[in-house]
C-alpha positions in Angstrom: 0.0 0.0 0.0 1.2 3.7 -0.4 2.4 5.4 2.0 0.3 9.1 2.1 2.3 12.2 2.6 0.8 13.7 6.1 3.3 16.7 5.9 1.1 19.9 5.4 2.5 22.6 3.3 3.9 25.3 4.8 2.7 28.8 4.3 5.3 30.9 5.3 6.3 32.6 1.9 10.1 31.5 3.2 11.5 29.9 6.2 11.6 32.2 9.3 9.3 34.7 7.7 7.0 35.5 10.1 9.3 35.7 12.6 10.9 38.6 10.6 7.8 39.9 10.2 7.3 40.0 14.0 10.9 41.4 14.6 9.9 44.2 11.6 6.7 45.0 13.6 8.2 45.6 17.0 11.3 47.5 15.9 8.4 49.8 13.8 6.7 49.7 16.8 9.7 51.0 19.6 10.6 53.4 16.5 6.8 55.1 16.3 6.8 55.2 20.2 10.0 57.1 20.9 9.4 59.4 18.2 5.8 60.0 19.4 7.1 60.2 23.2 9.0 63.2 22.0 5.9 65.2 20.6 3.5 67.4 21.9 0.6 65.3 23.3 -1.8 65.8 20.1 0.9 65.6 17.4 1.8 62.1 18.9 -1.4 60.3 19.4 -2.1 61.4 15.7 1.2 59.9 14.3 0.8 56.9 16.8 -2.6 56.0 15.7 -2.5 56.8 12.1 0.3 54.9 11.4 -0.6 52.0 13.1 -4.2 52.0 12.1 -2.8 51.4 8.5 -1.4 48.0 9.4 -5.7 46.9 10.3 -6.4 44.2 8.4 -9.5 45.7 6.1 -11.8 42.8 7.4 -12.1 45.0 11.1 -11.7 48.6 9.9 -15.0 49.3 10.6 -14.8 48.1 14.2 -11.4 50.4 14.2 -13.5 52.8 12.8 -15.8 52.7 15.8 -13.3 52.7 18.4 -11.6 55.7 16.8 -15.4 57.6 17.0 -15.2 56.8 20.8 -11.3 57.7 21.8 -12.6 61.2 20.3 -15.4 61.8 21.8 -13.9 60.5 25.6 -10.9 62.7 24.2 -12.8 65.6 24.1 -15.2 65.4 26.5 -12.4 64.4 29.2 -10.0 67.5 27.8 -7.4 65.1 26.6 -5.8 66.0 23.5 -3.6 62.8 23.2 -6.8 60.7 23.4 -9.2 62.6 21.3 -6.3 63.7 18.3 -5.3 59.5 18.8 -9.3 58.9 17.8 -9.6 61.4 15.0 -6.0 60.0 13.7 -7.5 56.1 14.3 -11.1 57.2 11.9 -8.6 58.3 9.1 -6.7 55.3 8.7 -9.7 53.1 9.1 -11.2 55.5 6.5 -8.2 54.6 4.3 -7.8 51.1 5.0 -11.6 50.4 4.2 -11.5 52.5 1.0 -8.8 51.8 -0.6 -6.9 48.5 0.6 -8.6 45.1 -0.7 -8.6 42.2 1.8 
């Protein structure tokens, strides 16, 4: 009788690859924090949560979307810049993921 092959195929594009992705993603991440740490408060929660809305897969935008709708209105309401400017910055990239990136 044949033998069947039980190895599933791998889906990492190359060996190690999401590994690298995750090293990528932290390093961006430290890098976008120490930069923003060094802003004024509003400046940096709108770089902050711009560019790391834009990594949202485009399945959950609109859930992005809504949490960015809240940060700004508890942001404003509560006086906190960083909050409020982090929630206007979060509905633009959720804007621009859902319009223009394809899942």
């Amino acid at each position: 009788m044949a033998e069947k092959a039980t190895e599933k195929p791998n889906k990492e594009p190359f060996p190690g690859a999401y590994l690298l992705g995750l090293v990528i993603t932290l390093a961006l991440l430290i890098v976008i924090v120490a930069v923003g740490a060094g802003l004024p408060p509003a400046i940096s929660g709108l770089l902050v949560s711009v560019l790391l809305g834009l990594t949202v897969n485009p399945k959950y935008a609109l859930g992005f979307l809504s949490a960015g709708v809240l940060a700004a209105v508890l942001g404003l309401a509560g006086s906190e810049p960083q909050v409020a400017w982090g929630g206007i910055g979060l509905i633009l990239s959720s804007l621009i993921v859902w319009r223009f990136i394809k899942s």
